[in-house]
Backbone as JSON Lines, residues from 0, in Angstrom:
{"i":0,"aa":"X","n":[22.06,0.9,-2.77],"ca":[20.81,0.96,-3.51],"c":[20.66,2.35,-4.14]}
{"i":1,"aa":"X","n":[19.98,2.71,-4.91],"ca":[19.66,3.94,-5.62],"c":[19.06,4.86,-5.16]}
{"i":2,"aa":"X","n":[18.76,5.49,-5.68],"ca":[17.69,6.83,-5.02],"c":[16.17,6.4,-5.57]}
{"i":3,"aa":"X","n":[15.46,6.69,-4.15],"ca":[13.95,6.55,-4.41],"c":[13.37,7.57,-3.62]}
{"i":4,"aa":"X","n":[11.93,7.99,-4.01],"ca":[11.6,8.97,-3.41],"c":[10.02,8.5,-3.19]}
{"i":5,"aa":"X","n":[9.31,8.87,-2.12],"ca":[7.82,7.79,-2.02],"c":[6.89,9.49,-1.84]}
{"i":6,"aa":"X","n":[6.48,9.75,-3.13],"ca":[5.42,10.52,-3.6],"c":[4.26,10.61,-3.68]}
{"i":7,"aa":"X","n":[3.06,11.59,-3.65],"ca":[2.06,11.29,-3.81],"c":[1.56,11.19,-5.63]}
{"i":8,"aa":"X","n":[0.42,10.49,-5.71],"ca":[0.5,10.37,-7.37],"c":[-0.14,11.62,-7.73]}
{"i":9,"aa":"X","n":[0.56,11.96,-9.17],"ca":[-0.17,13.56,-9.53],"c":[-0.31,13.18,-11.13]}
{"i":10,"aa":"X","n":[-0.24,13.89,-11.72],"ca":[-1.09,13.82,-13.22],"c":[0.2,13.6,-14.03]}
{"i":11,"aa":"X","n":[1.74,14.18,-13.89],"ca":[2.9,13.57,-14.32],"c":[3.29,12.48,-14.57]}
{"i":12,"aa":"X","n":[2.71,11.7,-13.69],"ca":[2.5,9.87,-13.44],"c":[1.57,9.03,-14.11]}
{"i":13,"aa":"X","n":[0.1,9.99,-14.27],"ca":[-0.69,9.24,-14.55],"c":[-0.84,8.09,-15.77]}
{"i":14,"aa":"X","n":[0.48,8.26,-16.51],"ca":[0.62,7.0,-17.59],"c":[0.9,6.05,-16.73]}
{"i":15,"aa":"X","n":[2.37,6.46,-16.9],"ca":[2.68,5.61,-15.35],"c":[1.75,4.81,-14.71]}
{"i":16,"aa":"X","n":[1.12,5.57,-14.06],"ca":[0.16,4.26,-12.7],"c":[-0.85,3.39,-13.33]}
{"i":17,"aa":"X","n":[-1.0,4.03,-14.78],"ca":[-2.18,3.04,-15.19],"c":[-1.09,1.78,-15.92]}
{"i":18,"aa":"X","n":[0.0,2.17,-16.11],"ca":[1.06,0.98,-16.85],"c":[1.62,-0.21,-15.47]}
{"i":19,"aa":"X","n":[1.49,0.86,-14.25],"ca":[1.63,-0.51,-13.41],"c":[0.57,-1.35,-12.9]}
{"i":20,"aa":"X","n":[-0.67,-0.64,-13.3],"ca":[-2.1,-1.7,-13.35],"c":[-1.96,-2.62,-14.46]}
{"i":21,"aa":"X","n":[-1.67,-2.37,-15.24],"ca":[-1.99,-3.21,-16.38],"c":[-0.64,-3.89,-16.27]}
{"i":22,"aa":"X","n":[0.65,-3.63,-16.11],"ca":[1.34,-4.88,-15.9],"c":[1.05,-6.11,-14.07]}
{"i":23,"aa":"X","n":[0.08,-5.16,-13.08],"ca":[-0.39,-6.8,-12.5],"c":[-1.71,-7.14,-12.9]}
{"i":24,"aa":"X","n":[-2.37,-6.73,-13.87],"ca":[-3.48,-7.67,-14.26],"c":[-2.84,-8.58,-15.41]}
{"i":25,"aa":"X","n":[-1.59,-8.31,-16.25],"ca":[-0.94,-9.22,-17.34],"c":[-0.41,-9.97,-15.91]}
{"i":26,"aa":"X","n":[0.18,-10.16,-15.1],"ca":[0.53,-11.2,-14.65],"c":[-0.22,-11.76,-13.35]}
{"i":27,"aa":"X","n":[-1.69,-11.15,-13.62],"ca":[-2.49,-11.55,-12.58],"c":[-2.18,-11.74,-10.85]}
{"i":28,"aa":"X","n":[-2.08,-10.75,-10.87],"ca":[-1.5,-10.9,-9.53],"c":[-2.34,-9.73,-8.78]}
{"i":29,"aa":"X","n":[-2.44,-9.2,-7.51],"ca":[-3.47,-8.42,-7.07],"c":[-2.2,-7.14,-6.99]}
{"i":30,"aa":"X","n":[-2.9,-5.54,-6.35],"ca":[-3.02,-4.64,-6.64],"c":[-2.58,-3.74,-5.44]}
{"i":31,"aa":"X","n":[-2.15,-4.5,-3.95],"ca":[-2.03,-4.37,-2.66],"c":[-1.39,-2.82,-3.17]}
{"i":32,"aa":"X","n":[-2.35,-1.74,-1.29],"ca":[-1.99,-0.68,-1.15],"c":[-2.01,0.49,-2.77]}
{"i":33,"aa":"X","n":[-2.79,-0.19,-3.65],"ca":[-3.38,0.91,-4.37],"c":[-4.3,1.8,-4.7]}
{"i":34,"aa":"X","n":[-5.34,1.55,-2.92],"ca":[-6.28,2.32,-3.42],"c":[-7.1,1.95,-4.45]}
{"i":35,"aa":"X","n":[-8.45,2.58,-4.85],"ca":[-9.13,2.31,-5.77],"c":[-8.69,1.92,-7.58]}
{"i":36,"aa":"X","n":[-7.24,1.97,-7.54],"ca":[-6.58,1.62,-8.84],"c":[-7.25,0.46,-9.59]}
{"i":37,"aa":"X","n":[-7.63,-0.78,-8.61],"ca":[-8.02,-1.48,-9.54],"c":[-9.82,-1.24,-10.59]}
{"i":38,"aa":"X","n":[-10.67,-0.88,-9.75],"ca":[-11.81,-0.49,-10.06],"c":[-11.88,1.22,-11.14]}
{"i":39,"aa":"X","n":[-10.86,1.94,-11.58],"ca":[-10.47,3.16,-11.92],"c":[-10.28,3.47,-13.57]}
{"i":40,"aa":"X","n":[-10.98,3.37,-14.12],"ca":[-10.16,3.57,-15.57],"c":[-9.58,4.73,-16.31]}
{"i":41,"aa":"X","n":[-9.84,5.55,-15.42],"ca":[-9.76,7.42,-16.04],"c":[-8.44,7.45,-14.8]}
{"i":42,"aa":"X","n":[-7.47,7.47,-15.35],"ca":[-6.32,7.87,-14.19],"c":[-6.41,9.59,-13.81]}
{"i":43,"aa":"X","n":[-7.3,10.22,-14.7],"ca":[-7.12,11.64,-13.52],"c":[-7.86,11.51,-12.08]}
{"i":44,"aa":"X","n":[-9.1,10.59,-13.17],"ca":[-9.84,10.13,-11.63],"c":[-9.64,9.5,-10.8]}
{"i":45,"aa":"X","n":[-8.42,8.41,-11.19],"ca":[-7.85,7.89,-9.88],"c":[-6.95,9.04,-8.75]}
{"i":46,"aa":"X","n":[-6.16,9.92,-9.35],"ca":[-5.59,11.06,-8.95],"c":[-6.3,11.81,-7.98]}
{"i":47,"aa":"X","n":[-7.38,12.09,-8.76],"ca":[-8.41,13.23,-7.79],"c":[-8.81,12.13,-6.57]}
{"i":48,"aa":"X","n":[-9.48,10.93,-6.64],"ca":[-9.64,10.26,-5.68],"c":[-8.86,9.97,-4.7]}
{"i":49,"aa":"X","n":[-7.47,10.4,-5.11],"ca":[-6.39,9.47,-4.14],"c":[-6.42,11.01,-3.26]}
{"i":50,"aa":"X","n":[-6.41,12.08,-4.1],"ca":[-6.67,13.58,-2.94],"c":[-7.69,13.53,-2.18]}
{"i":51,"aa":"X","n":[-8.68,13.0,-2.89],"ca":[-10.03,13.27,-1.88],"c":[-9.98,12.49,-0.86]}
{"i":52,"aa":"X","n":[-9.3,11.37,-0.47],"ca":[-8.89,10.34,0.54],"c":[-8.4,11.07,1.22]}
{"i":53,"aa":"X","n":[-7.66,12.11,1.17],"ca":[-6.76,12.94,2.02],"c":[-7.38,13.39,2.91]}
{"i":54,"aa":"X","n":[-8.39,14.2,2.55],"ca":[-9.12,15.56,3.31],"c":[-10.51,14.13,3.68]}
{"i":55,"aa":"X","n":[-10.63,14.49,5.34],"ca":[-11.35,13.76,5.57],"c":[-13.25,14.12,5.48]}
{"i":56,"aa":"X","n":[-13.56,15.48,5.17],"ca":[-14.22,15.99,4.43],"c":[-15.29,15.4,3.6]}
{"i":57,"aa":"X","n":[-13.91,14.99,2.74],"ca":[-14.12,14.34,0.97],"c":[-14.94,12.61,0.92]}
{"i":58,"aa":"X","n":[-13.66,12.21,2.06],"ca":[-14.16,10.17,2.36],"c":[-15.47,10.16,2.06]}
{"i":59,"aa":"X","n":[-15.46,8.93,0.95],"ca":[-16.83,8.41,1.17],"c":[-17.36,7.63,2.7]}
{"i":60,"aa":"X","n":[-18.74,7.64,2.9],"ca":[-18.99,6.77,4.19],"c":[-18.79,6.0,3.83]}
{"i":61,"aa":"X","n":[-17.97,4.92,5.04],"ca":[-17.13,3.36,5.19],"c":[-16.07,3.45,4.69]}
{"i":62,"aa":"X","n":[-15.43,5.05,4.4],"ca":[-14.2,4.31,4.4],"c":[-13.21,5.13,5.18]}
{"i":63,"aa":"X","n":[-12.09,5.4,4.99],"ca":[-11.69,5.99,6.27],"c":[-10.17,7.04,5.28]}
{"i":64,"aa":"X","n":[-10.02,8.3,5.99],"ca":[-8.77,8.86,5.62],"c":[-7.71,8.53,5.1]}
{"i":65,"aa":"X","n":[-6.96,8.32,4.21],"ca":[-5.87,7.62,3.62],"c":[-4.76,8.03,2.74]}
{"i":66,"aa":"X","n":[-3.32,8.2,2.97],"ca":[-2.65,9.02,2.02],"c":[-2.01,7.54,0.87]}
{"i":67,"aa":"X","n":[-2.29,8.12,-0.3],"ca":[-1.81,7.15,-1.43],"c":[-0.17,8.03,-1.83]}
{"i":68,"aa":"X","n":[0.67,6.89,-1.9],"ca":[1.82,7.13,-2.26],"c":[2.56,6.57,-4.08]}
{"i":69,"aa":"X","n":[3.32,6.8,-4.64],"ca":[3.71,6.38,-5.45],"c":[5.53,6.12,-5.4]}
{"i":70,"aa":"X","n":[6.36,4.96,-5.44],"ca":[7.39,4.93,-5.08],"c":[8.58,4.93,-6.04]}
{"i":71,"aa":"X","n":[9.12,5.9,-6.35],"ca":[9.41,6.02,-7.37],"c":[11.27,6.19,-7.48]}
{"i":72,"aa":"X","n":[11.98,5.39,-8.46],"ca":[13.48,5.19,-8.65],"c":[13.78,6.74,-9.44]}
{"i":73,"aa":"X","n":[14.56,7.38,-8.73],"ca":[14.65,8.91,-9.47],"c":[15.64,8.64,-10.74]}
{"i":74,"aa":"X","n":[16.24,7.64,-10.71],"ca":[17.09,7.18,-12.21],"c":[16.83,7.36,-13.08]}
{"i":75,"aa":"X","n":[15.48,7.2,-13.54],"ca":[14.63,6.52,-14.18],"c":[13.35,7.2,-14.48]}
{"i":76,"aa":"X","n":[13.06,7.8,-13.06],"ca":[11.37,8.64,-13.02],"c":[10.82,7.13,-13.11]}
{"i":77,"aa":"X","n":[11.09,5.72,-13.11],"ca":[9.76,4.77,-13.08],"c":[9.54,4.59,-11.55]}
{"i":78,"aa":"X","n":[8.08,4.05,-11.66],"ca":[7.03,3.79,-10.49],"c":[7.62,2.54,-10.19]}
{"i":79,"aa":"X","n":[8.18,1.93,-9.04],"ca":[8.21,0.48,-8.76],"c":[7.48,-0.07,-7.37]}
{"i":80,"aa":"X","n":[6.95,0.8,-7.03],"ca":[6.15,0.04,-5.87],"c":[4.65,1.35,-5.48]}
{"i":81,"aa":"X","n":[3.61,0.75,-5.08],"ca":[2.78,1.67,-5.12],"c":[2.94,1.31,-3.26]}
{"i":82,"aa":"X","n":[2.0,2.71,-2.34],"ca":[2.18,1.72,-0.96],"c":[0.66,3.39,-0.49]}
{"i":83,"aa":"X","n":[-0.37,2.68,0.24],"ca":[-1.16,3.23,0.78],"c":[-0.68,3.36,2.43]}
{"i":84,"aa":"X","n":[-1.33,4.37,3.18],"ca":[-1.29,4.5,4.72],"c":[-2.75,5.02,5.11]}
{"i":85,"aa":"X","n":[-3.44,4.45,5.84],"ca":[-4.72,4.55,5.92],"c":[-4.86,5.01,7.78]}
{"i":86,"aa":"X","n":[-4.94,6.02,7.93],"ca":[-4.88,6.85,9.19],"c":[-5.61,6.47,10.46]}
{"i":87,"aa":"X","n":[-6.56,5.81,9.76],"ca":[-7.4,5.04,10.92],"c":[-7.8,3.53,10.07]}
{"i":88,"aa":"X","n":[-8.85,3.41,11.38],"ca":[-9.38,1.68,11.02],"c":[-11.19,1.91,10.69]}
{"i":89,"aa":"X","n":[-11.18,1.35,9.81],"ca":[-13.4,1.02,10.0],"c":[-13.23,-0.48,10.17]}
{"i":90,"aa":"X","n":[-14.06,-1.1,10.27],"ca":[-14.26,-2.7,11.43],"c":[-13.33,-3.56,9.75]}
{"i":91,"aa":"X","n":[-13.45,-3.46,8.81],"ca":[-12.91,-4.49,7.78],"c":[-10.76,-4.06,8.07]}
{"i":92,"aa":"X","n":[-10.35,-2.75,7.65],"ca":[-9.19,-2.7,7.99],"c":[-8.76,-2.84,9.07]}
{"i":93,"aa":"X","n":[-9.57,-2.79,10.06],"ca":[-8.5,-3.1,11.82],"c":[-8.85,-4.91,11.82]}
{"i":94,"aa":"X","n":[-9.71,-5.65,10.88],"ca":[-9.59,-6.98,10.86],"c":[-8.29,-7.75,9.93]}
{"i":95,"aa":"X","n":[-8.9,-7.24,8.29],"ca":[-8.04,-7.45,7.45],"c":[-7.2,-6.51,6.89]}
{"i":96,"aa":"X","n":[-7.02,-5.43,7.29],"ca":[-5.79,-4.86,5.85],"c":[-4.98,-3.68,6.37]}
{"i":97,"aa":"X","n":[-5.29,-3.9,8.09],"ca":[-4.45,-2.96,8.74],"c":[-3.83,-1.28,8.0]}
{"i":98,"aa":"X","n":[-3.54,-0.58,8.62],"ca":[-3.44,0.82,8.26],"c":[-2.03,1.06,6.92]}
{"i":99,"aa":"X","n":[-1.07,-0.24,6.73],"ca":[-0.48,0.16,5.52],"c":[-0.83,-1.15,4.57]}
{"i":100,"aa":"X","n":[-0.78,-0.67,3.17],"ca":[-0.81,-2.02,1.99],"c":[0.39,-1.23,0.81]}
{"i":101,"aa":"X","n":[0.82,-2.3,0.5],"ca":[2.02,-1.93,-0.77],"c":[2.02,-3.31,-1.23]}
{"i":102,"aa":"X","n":[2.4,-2.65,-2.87],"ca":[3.05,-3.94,-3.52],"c":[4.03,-3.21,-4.42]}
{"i":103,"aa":"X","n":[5.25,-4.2,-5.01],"ca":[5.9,-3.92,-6.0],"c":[5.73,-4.21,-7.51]}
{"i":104,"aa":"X","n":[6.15,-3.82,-8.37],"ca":[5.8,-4.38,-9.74],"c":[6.06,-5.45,-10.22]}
{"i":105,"aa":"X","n":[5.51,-6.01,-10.66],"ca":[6.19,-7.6,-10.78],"c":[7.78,-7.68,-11.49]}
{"i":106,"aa":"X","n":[7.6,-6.8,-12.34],"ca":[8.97,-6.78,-13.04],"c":[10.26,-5.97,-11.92]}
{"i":107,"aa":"X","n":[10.15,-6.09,-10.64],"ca":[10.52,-5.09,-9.9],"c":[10.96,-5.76,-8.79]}
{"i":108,"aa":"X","n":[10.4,-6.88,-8.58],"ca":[10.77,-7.43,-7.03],"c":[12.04,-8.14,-6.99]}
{"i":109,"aa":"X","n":[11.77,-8.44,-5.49],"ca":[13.58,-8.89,-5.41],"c":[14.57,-8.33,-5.36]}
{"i":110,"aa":"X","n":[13.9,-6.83,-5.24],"ca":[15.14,-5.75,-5.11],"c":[15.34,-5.18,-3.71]}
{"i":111,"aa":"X","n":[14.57,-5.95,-2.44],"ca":[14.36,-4.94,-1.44],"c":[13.85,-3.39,-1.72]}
{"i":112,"aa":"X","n":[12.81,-3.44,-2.64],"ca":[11.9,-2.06,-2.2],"c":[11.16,-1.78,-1.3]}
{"i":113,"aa":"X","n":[10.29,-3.31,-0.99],"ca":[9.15,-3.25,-0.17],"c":[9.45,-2.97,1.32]}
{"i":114,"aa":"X","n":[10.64,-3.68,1.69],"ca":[11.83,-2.96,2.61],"c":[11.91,-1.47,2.63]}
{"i":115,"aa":"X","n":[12.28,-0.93,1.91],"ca":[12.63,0.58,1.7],"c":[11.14,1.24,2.16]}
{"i":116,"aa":"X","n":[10.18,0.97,0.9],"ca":[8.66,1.85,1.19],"c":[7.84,1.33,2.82]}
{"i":117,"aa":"X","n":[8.35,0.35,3.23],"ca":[7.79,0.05,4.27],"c":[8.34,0.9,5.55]}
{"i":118,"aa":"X","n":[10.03,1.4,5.7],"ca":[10.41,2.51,6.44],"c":[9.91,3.52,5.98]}
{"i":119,"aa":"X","n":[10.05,3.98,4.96],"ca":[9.12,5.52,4.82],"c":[8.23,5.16,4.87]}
{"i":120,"aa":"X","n":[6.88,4.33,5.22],"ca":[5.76,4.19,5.73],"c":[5.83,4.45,6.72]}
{"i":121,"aa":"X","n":[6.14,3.72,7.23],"ca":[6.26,3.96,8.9],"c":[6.48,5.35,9.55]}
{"i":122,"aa":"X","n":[7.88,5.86,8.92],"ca":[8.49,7.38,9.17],"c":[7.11,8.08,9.17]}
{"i":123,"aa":"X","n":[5.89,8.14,7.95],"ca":[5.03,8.73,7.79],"c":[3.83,8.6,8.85]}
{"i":124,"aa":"X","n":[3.53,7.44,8.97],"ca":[2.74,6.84,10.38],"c":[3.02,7.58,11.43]}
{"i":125,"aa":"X","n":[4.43,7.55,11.96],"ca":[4.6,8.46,13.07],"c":[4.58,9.81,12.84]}
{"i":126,"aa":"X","n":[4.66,10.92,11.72],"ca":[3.71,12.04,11.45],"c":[2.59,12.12,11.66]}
{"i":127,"aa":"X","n":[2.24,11.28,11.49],"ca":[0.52,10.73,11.85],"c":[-0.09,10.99,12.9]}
{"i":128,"aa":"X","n":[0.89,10.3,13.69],"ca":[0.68,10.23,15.01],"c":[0.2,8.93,15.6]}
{"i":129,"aa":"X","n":[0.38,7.68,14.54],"ca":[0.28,6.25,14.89],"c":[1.42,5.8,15.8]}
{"i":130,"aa":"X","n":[0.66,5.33,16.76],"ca":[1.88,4.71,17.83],"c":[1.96,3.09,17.28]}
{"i":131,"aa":"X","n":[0.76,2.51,16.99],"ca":[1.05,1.25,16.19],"c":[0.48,1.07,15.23]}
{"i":132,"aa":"X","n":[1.63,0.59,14.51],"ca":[0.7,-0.14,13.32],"c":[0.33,-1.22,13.22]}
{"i":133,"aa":"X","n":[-0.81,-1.51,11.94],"ca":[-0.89,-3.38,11.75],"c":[-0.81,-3.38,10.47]}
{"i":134,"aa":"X","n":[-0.4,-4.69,10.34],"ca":[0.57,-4.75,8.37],"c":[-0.02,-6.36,8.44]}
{"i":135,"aa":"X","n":[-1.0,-6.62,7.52],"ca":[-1.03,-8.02,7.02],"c":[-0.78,-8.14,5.73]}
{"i":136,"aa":"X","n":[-0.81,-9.63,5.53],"ca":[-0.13,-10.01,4.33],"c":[-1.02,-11.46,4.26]}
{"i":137,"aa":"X","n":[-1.41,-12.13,3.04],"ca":[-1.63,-13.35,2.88],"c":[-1.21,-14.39,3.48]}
{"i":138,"aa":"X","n":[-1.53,-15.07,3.95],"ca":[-0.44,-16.74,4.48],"c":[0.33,-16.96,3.66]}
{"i":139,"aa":"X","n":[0.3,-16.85,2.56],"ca":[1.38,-17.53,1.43],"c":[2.06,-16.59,0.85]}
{"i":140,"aa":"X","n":[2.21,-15.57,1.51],"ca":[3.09,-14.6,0.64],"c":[3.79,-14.48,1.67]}
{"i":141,"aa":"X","n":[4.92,-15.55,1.69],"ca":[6.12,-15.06,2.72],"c":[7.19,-13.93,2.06]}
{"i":142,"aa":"X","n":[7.05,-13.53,1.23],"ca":[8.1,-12.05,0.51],"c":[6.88,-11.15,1.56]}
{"i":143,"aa":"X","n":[5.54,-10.99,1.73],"ca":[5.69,-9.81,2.51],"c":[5.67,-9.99,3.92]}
{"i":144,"aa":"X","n":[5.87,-11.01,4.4],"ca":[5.68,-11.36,5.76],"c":[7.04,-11.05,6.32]}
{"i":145,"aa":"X","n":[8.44,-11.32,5.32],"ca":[9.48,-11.22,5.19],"c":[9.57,-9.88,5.52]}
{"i":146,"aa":"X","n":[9.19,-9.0,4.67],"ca":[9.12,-7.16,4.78],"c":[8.51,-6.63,6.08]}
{"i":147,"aa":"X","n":[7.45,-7.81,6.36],"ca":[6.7,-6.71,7.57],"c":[7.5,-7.31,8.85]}
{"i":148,"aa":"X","n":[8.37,-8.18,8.79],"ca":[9.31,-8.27,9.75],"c":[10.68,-7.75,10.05]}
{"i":149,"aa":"X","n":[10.9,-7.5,8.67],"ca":[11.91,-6.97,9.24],"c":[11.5,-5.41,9.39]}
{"i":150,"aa":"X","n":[10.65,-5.01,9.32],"ca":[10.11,-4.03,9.75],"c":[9.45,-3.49,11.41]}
{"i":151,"aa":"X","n":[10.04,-4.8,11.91],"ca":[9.69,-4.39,13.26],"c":[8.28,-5.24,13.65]}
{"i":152,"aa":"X","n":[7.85,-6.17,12.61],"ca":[5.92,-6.86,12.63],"c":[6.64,-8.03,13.61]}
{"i":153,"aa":"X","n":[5.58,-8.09,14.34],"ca":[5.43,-8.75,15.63],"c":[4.14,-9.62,15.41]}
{"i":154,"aa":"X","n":[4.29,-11.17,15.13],"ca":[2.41,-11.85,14.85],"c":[1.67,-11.38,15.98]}
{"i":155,"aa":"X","n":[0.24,-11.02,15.34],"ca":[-0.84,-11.14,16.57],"c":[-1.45,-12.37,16.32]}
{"i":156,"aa":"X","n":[-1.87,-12.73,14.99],"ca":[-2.61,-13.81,14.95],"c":[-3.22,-13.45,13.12]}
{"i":157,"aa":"X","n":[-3.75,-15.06,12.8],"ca":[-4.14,-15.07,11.23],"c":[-6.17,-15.08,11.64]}
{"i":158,"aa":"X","n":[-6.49,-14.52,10.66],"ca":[-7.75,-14.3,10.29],"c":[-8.0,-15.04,9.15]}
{"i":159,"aa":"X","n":[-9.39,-15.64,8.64],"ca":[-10.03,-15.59,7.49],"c":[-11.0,-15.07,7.19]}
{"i":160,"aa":"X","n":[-10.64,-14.21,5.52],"ca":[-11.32,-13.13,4.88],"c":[-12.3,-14.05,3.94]}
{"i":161,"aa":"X","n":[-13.61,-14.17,4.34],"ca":[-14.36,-14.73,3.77],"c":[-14.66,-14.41,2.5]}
{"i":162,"aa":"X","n":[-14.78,-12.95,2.37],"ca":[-14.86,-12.07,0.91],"c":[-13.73,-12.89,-0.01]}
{"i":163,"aa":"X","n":[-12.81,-12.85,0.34],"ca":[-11.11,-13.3,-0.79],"c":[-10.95,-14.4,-0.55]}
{"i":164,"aa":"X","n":[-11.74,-15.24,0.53],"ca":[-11.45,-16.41,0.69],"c":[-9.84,-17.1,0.58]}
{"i":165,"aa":"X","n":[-9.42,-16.24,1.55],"ca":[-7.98,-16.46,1.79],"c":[-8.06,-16.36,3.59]}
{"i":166,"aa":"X","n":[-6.77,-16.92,3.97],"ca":[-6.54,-16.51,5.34],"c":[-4.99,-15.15,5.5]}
{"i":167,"aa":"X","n":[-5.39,-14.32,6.48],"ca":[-4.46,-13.11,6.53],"c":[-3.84,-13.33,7.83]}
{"i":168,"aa":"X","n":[-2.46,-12.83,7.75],"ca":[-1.64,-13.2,8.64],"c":[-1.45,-11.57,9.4]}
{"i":169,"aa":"X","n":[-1.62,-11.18,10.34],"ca":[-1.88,-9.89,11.23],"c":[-1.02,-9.74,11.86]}
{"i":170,"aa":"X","n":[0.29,-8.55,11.53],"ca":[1.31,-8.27,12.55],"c":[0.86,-6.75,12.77]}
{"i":171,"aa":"X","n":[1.46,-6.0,14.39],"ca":[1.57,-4.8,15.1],"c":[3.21,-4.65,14.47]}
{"i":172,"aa":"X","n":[3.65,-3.56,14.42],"ca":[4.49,-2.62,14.58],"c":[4.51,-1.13,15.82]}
{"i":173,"aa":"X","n":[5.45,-1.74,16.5],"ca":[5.54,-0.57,17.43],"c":[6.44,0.45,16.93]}
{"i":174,"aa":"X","n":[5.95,1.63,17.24],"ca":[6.63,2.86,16.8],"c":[7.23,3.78,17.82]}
């Protein structure tokens, strides 16, 4: 496989990250592990926000510490997978969206990235100082159920997210 490097997003990118929003709203598809990207239209301001997540300081109330990553093919300099790590839980992420979310670009999958950013997730988790993680994924998205297993995801059990009106499938990772 190539060289990839899982970065934080900075203002070098910022075409970039707004070109991988707008290619999953052209193929309608959701936005997993991007942080406020979808609600964002000023990409410096998505930038500054993804810092202010950092410093726990900054967090707005309800939400919790979080480092935003950008995953990037050094070939190329393109973005192919975005992937959040969220340091702790408030009562909605320790239900639904557990401490990591990533997705790849649509034009992008099928390459084993989500594989790749999901070990350097983890690697980063245990900087952290997370002894476990939890990684859900949709019921019907067996490509990430696929990733969070071979990642070491162990089922606890599926939930339904009344908000998305979907059901979420809840695995631990031991570290």
């Amino acid at each position: 496989m190539e060289d990839f490097i899982l970065i934080r997003p900075s203002e070098k990118y910022a075409e970039q990250i707004f070109e991988y929003k707008k290619e999953f709203i052209e193929a309608g598809d959701s936005m997993d592990g991007t942080g406020a990207l979808r609600r964002i239209e000023d990409p410096m301001e998505y930038i500054r926000i993804c810092c202010d997540y950092e410093d726990p300081e900054k967090v707005p109330e309800n939400r919790v510490p979080a480092t935003q990553f950008i995953y990037l093919r050094k070939s190329d300099d393109r973005i192919v997978g975005m992937l959040q790590v969220r340091h702790r839980f408030n009562d909605y992420l320790e239900k639904y969206a557990g401490h990591i979310g990533y997705s790849v670009r649509p034009s992008e999958r099928r390459k084993g990235y989500a594989k790749a950013m999901l070990k350097e997730a983890l690697d980063f988790c245990r900087e952290l100082g997370i002894e476990k993680v939890l990684i859900t994924c949709d019921e019907d998205n067996i490509g990430s159920e696929k990733t969070i297993l071979s990642g070491g995801g162990v089922y606890k059990s599926t939930v339904y997210d009344e908000e998305e009106k979907v059901n979420i499938k809840r695995f631990w990772i031991e570290l």
